[in-house]
C-alpha positions in Angstrom: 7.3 -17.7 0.2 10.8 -16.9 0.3 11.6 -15.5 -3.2 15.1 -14.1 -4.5 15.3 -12.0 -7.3 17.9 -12.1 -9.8 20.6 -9.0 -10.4 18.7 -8.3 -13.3 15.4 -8.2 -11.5 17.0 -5.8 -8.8 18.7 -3.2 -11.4 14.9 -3.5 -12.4 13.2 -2.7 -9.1 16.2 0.0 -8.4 15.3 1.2 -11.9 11.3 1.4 -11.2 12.0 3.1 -7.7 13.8 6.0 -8.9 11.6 6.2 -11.2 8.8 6.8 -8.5 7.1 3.3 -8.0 6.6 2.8 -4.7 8.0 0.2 -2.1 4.3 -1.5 -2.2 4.1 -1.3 -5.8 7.2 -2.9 -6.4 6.4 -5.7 -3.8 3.7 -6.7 -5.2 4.8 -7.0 -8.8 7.9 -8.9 -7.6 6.1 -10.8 -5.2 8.3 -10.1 -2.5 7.6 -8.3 1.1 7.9 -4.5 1.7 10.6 -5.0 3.8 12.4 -7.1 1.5 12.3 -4.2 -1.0 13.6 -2.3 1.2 16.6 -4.2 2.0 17.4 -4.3 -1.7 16.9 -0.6 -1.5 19.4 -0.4 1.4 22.0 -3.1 -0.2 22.0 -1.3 -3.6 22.6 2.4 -1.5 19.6 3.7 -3.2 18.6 7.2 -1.5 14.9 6.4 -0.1 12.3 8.7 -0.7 10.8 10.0 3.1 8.0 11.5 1.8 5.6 12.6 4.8 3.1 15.5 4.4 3.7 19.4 4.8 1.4 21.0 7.0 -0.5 22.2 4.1 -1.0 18.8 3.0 -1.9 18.3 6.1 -4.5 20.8 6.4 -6.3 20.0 3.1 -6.0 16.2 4.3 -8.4 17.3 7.5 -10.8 18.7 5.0 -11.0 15.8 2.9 -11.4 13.3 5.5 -13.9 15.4 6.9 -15.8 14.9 3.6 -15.3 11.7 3.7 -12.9 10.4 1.9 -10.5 7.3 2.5 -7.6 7.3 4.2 -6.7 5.2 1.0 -7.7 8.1 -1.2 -6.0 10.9 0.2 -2.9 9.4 0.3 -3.1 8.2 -3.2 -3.9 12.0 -3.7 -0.4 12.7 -1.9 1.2 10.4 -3.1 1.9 8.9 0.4 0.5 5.6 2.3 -2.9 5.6 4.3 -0.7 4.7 7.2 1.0 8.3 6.8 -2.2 10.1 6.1 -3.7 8.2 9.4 -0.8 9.4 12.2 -1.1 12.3 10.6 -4.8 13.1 11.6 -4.3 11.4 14.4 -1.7 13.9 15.6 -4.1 16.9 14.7 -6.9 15.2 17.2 -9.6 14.2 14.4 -11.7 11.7 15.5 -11.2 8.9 13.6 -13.4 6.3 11.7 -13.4 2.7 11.7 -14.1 0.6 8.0 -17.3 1.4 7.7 -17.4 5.0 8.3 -18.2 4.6 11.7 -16.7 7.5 14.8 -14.2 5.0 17.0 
């Protein structure tokens, strides 16, 4: 599906990003692709948010996966996606698990 949003839709999305939506978020209530949001971002010189995790963050992400929580859930607790919260434990050596709580 190759959608194009108006200039009205993408002064919205511009206006929803700043105001912390995320790249996800705003894909899926457009009904675009990640990467097209992005794009937009690019096109409209919007300064993109690289959010990653401090060690701290880090740290208390360890412990929480260790309880056994979601990769899902942490990041949503740090505001971050599971795919950051995953190469993040990854690069600290914690075993991982696989979707149904499984050791890999």
């Amino acid at each position: 599906m190759n959608r194009r949003l108006s200039s009205t839709e993408v002064t919205q999305l511009v206006e929803l990003f700043r105001g912390g939506k995320s790249m996800r978020e705003l894909a899926h209530k457009f009904g675009i692709h990640r990467v097209t949001v992005s794009r937009l971002l690019e096109r409209e010189s919007v300064d993109r948010r690289n959010r990653g995790l401090a060690a701290s963050e880090i740290d208390q992400a360890v412990e929480l996966y260790a309880e056994g929580k979601s990769l899902a859930r942490i990041g949503e607790h740090f505001g971050v996606d599971h795919g950051t919260v995953w190469r993040q434990l990854r690069k600290r050596g914690v075993k991982m698990r696989d979707t149904h709580g499984r050791p890999t």
